[in-house]
LUMVO-521736 format. One record per residue: residue number from 1; residue in three letters; x, y, z of N, C-alpha, C, O in turn. Coordinates in steps of 0.05 Angstrom, whole numbers. Each point is the difference from the previous one (the first is absolute). Layout:
nr; rest; n.c1; n.c2; n.c3; ca.c1; ca.c2; ca.c3; c.c1; c.c2; c.c3; o.c1; o.c2; o.c3
NUM; ala; X; Y; Z; X; Y; Z; X; Y; Z; X; Y; Z $
...
This chain:
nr; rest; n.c1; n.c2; n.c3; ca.c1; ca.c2; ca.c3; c.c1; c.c2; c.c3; o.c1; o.c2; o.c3
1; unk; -885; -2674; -2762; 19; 12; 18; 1; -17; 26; -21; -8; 11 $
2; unk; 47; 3; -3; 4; -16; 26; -9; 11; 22; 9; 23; 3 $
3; unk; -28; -33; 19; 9; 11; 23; 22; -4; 20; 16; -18; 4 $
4; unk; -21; 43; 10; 24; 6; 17; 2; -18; 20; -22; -10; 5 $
5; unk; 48; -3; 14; -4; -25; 17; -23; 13; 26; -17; 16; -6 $
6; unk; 18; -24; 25; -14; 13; 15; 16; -3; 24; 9; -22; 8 $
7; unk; -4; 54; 6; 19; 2; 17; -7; -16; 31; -23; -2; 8 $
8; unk; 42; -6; 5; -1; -15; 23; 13; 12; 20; 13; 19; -10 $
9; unk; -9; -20; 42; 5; 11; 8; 17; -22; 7; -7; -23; -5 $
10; unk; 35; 27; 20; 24; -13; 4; -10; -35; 18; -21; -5; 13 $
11; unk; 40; -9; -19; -4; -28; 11; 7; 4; 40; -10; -12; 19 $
12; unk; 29; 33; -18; 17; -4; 22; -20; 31; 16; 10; 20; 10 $
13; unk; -28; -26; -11; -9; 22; 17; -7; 2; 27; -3; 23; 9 $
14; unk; 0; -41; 6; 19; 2; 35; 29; 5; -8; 6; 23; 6 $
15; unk; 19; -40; -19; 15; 15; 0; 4; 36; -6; 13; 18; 12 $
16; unk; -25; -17; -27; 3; 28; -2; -12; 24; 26; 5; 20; 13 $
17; unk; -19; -38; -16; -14; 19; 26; 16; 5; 28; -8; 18; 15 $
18; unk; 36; -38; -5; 18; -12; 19; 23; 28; -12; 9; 17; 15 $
19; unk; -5; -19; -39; 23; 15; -6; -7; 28; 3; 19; 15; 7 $
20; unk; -39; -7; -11; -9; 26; 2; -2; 11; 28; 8; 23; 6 $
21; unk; -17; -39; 11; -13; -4; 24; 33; 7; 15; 2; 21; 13 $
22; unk; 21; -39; -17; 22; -3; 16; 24; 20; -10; 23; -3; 10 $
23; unk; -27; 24; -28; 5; 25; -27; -3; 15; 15; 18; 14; 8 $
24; unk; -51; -13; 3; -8; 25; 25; 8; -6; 27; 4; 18; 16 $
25; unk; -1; -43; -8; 18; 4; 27; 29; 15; 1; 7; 14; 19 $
26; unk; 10; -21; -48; 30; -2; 4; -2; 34; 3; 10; 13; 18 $
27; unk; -30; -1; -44; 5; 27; -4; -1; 20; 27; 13; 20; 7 $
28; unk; -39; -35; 8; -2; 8; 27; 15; 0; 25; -3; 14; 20 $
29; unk; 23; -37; -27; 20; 5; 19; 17; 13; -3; 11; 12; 19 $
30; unk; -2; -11; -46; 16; 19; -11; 4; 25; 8; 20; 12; 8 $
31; unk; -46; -5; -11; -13; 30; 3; 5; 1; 30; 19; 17; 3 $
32; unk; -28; -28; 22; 8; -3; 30; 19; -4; 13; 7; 6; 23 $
33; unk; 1; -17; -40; 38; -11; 13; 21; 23; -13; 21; 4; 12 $
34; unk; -26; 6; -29; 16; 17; -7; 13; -7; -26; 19; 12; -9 $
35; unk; -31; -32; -3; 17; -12; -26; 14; -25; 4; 12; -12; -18 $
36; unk; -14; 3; 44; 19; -21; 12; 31; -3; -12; 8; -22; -8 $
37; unk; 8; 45; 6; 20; -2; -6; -4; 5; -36; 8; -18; -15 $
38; unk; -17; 34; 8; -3; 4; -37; -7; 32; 6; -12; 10; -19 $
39; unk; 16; 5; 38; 8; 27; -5; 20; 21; -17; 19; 13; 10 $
40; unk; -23; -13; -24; 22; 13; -22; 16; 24; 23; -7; 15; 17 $
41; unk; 31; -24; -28; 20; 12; 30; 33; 11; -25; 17; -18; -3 $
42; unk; -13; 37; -6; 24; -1; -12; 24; -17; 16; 6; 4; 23 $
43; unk; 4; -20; -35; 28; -16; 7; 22; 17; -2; 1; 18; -17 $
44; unk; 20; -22; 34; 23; 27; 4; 13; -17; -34; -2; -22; -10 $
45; unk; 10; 41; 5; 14; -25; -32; 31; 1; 5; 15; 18; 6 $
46; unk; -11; -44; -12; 26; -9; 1; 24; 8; -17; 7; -4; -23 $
47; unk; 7; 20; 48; 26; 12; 1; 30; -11; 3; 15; 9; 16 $
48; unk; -9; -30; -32; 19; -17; 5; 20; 10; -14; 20; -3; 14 $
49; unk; -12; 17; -41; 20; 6; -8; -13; 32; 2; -21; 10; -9 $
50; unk; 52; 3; 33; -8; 32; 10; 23; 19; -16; 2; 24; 2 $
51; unk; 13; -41; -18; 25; 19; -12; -12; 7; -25; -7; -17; -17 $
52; unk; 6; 43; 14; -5; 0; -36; 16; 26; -10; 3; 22; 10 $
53; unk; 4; -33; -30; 18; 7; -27; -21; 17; -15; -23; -8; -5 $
54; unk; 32; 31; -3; -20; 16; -25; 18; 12; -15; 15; 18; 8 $
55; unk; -15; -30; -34; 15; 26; -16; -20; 10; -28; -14; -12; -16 $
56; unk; 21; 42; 23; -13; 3; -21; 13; 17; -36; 19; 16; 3 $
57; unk; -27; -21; -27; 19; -9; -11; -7; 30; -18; -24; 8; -2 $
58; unk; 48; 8; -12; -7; 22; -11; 18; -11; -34; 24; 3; -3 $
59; unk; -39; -12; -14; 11; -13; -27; 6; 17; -19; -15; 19; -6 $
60; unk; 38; -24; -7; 12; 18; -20; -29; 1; -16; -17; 17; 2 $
61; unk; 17; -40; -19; -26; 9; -18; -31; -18; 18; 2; -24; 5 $
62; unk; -18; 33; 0; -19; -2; 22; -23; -21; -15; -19; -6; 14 $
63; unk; 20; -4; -42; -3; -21; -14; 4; -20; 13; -20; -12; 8 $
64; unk; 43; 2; -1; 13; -29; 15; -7; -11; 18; 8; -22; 8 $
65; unk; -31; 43; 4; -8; -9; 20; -7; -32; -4; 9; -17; 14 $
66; unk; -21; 14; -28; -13; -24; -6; 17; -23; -1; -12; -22; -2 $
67; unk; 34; 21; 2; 21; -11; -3; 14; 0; 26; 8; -22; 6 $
68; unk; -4; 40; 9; 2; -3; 19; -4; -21; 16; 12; -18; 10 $
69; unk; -48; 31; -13; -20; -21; 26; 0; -24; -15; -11; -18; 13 $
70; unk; 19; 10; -38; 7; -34; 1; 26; -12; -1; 3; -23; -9 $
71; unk; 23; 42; 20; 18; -13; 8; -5; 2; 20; 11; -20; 10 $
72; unk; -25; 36; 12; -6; -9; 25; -5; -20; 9; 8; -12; 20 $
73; unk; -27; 8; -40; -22; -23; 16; 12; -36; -11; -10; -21; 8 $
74; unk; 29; 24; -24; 20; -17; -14; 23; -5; 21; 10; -21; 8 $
75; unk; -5; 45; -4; 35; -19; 15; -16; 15; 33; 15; 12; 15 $
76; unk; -34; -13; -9; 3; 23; 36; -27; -33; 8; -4; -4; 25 $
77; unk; -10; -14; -42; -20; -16; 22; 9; -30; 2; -14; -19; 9 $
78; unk; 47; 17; -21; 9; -26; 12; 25; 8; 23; 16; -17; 5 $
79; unk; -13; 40; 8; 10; 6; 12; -17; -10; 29; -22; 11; 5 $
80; unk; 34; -31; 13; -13; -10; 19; -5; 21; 21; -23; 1; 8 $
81; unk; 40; 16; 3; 1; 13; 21; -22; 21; -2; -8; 8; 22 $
82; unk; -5; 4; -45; -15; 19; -1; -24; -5; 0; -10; -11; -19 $
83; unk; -6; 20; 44; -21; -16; 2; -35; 31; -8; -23; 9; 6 $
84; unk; 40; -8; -18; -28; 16; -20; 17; 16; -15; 24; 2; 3 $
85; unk; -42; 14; -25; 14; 22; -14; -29; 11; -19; -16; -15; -11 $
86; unk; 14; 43; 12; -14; 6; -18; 21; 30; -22; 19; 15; 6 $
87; unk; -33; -20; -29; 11; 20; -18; -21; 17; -12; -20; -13; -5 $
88; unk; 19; 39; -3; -16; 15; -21; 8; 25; 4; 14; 10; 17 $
89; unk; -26; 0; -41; -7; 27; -1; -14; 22; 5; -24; -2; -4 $
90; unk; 34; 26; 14; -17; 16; 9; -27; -1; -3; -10; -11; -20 $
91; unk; -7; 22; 41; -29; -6; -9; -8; 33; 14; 3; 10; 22 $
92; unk; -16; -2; -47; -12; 34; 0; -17; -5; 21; -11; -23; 2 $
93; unk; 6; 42; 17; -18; -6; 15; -6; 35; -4; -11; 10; 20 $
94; unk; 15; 3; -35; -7; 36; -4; 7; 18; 33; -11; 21; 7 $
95; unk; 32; -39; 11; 10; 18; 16; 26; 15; -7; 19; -13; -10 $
96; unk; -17; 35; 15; 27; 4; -3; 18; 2; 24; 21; 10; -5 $
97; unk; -24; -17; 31; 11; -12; 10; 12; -34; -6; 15; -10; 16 $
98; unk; -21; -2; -34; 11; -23; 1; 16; 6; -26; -9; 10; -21 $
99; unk; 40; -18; 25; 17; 1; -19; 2; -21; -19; 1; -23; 6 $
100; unk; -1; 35; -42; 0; -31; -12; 32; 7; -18; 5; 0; -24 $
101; unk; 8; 6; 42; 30; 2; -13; 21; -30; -4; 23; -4; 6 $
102; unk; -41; -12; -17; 10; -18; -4; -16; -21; -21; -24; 5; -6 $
103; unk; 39; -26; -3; -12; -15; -22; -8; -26; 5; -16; -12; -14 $
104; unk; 26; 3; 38; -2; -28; 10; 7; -5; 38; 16; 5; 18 $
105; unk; -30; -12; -20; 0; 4; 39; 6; -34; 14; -19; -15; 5 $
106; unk; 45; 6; 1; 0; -26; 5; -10; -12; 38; 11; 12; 19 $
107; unk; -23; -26; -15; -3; 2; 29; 3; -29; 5; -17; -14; -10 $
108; unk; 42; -1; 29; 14; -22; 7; -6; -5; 30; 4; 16; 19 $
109; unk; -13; -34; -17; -7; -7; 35; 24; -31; 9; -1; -22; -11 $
110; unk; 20; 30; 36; 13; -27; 2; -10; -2; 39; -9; 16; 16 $
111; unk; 16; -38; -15; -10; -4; 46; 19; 16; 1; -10; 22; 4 $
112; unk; 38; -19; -6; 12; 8; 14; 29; 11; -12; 1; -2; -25 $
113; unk; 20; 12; 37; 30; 16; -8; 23; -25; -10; 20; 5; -12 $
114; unk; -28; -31; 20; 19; -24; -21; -14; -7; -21; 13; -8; -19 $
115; unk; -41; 8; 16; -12; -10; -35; 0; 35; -18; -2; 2; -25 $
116; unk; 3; 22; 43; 3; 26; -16; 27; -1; -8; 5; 14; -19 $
117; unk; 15; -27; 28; 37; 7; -2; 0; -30; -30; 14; -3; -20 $
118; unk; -31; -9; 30; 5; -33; -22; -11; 18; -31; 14; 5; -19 $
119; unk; -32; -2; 22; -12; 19; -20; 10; 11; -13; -4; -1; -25 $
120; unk; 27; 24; 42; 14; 17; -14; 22; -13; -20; 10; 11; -20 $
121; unk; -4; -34; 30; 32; -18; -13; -14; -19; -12; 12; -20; -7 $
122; unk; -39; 22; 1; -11; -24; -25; 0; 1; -19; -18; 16; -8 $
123; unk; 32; -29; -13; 4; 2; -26; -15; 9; -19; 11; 10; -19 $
124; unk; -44; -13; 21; -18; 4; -8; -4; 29; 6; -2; 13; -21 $
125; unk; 0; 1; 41; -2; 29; 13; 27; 16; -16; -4; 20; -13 $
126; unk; 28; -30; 16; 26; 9; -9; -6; 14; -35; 7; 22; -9 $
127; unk; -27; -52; -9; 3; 0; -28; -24; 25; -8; -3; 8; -23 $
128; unk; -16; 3; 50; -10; 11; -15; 5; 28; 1; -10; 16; -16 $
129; unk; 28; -10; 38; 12; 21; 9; 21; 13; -20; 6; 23; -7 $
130; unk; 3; -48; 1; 25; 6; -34; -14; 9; -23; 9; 14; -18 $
131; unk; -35; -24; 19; -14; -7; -26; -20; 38; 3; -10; 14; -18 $
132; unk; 12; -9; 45; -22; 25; -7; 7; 23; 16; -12; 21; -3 $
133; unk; 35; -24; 24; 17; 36; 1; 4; 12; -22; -11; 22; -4 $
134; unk; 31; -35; -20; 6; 16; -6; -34; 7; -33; 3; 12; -21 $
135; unk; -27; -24; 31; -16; 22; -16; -19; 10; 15; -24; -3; -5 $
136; unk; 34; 19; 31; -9; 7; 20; 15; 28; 2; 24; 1; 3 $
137; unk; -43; 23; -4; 8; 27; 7; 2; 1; 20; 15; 19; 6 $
138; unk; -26; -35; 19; -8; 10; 22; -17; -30; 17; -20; -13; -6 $
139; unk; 43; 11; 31; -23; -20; 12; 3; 11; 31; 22; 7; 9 $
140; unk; -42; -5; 2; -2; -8; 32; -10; -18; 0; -16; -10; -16 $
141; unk; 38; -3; 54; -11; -14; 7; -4; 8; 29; 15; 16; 11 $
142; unk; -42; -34; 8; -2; 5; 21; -11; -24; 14; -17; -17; -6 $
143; unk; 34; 21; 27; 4; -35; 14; -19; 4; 35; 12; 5; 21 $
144; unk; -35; -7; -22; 1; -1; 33; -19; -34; 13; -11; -20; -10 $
145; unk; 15; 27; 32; -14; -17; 16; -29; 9; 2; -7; 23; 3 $
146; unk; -12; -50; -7; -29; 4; 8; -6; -10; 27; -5; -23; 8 $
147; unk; 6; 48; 4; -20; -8; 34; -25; -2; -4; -13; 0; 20 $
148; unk; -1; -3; -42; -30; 4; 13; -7; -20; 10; 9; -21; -9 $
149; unk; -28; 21; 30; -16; -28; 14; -28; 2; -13; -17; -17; 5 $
């Protein structure tokens, strides 16, 4: 049976001893200074497109959904002016205050009232509007401005 090598202790051991040594200064100033600027601080999050578009969608047969959310995401993310968009479906949360009278919930974010009006006359927005009123029992929509800071 071989023996085992026989363990050594590192070549660089002043270095090591330097890194350890200068590990407990940084942490210590850290700790005194206040973090020197690495205080976890929430950032206000950026509010650049404040117009948003929501419609939400009540489908003849409530199957399509799925179909739906990939003509959305097909003709609604080469549209330049729209600068986010999310889509889904209700999500149970067992309140009954929250209404799930609907099958598909679209939510469109543009900066401002000339990329929301471009939007509306874009060919792509137009085809899907043809393509899914009429298998739509029922849509709201609701358009406001986001103030939040």
């Amino acid at each position: 049976m071989a023996s085992s090598p026989a363990v050594t202790q590192p070549v660089f051991r002043g270095r090591v001893a330097i890194g350890r040594r200068l590990c407990a200064f940084l942490a210590a100033v850290m700790v005194a200074g206040g973090g020197l600027g690495c205080v976890s601080v929430p950032a206000p999050l950026a509010r650049s497109a404040r117009l948003v578009h929501v419609v939400f969608f009540e489908l003849n047969d409530p199957a399509d959904a799925a179909a739906l959310r990939r003509d959305c995401d097909r003709l609604l993310q080469p549209i330049s002016v729209i600068h986010g968009y999310s889509i889904g479906e209700h999500f149970d949360t067992g309140r009954d205050s929250v209404l799930a009278d609907f099958d598909l919930a679209l939510v469109v974010r543009f900066l401002d009232e000339v990329d929301y009006r471009e939007y509306l006359e874009h060919p792509a927005h137009l085809e899907l509007v043809d393509v899914w009123r009429p298998r739509a029992r029922g849509l709201r929509v609701h358009d406001f401005w986001d103030v939040a800071r």
